[in-house]
Phi, psi and omega in degrees: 000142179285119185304335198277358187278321167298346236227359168184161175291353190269351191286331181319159170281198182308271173336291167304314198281000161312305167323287180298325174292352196273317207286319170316300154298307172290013193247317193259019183267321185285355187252350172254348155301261213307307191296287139015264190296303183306356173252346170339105162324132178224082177293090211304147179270070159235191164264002165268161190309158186211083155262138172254128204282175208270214191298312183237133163190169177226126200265154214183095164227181194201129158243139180311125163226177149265170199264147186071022187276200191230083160291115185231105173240137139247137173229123172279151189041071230205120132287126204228112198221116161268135154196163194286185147186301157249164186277012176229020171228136165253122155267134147249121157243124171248126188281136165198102222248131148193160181270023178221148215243128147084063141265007187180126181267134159235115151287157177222162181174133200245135142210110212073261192215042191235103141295111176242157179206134189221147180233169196209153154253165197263137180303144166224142189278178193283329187306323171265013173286265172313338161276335211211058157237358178293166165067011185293107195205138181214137208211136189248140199212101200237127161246136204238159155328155163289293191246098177237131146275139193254112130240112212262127168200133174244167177258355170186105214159133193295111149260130180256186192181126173262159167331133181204152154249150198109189189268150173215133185229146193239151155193140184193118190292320171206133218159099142009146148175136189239146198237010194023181181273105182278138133282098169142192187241179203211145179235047180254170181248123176226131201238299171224151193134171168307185154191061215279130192218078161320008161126168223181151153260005175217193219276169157253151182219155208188123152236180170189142182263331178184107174150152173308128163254149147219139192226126182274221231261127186260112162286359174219194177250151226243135198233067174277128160198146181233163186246349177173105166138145201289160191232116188249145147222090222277331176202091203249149174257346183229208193291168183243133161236076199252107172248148179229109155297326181203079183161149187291174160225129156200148236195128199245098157254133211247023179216146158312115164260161191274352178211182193287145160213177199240189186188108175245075188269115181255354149215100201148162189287155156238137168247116184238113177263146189221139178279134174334302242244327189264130166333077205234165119275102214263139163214116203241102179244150212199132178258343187188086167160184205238165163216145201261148126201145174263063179216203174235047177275155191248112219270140182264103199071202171312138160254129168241184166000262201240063141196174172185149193235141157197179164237137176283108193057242199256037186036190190152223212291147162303099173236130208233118166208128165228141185227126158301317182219091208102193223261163167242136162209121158258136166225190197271139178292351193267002151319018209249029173313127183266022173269017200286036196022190186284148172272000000 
């Protein structure tokens, strides 16, 4: 065979090269039907407003409230930032930046005095899967009354929330999220990521599947748990209910709490710091680790190694810490030095 036949389709005889150009035209007629269909607008049938943005673009709306009103956003794939600003008003901006057009829908919708804003991606074929998803990126940028309820959720995506009064509830499959000093009580969710909370006048309840928490000074009582990753509490006033599957704790309480609390680390150290003056029944068991205090507790029988029953001052409320694997230490709270080593 003449090597130059190989060397292009014109070279081919009459027929195959008939062929190959037929094949050619279908491959690239199916890839532009699939690119095509996957920019189709797929306009949701609801009543509220809907725009879908250009290649870059910034949706901008403001709706009327009163203080105590409801912000409720969801954004798939969404970076989310609350903050306060006028008191008669919700601004929503959404950013939504590619390099390819119609790929993600933002709805708006008021009822009463409940803001909703829900953002979407656009159904896509594998062609805009794989070619046309760099450079993608959205991001909600909201101002709300200073005493506003919040309720926030991205499926992959950063959320911040500034000093606010009111409820604040979270949720974010992956993602960060930082909380500002809340007046009022907080509810978040994290499936992977940080989760920082600057603190509440009420209760907290927090979870997180892989990442660190740390949460400051609490006027009520806290409710936590991670599946991996360390638990800071820097300052709670009423009881603690804190578990760690795979990470230390530590948890600073600085008032007499009114019930009992518990503290569970199944793999990792606990650190408990306690005020002189408040009133406990201490129950400390370590399955593999020594347990410790720097208090005056007045041990009920015997103490050993890795356990010890007393009472703290005139006793009270139950505080219960179990660790599977490492040490228990109490210590005095103005003690809170991170040079006190490990227990």
């Amino acid at each position: 065979m003449d090597p130059r036949m190989l060397s292009s389709p014109l070279a081919l005889p009459g027929a195959r090269r008939e062929a190959l150009l037929r094949l050619l035209t279908l491959l690239l007629l199916l890839i532009a039907f699939l690119g095509l269909r996957s920019a189709t607008p797929n306009v949701p049938g609801t009543t509220s407003a809907t725009a879908s943005p250009a290649v870059s673009d910034t949706l901008t709306r403001t709706f009327d409230v009163a203080p105590g009103g409801l912000l409720d956003l969801s954004g798939q794939m969404a970076n989310i930032r609350v903050q306060p600003g006028d008191n008669s008003t919700v601004r929503v901006q959404a950013i939504i930046e590619d390099r390819a057009a119609d790929w993600y829908t933002v709805s708006f919708a008021q009822e009463g005095n409940t803001v909703r804003v829900e953002g979407e991606r656009r159904e896509s074929g594998w062609f805009s899967s794989w070619f046309g998803s760099s450079n993608r990126s959205v991001a909600f940028m909201v101002e709300v009354p200073a005493v506003f309820d919040v309720d926030l959720a991205t499926s992959s995506g950063r959320i911040d929330v500034a000093d606010l009064t009111g409820r604040v509830q979270t949720r974010s499959s992956s993602g960060s999220q930082s909380i500002g000093r809340i007046n009022g009580t907080v509810d978040a969710r994290a499936s992977s990521g940080r989760l920082r909370i600057g603190g509440a006048t009420q209760a907290v309840d927090a979870r997180t599947s892989s990442g660190s928490m740390e949460i400051g000074a609490v006027d009520g009582p806290v409710s936590v748990r991670s599946s991996s990753g360390r638990i800071t509490l820097q300052g709670v006033a009423g009881a603690i209910d804190a578990r760690a599957s795979s990470g230390s704790i530590t948890a600073s309480l600085t008032a007499q709490p009114a019930a009992d609390s518990h503290i569970r680390a199944s793999s990792g150290s606990v650190r408990v710091y306690l005020p002189a003056d408040v009133n406990l029944d201490i129950h400390a068991q370590a399955s593999s680790g020594r347990v410790r205090t720097d208090l005056p507790v007045v041990v009920d029988g015997e103490q050993g190694r890795n356990q010890m029953r007393g009472t703290l001052n005139a006793g009270g409320p139950r505080l219960s810490i179990q660790t599977s694997s490492g040490g228990i230490r109490l210590l005095p709270l103005e003690n809170t030095s991170p040079s006190n080593g490990r227990p």
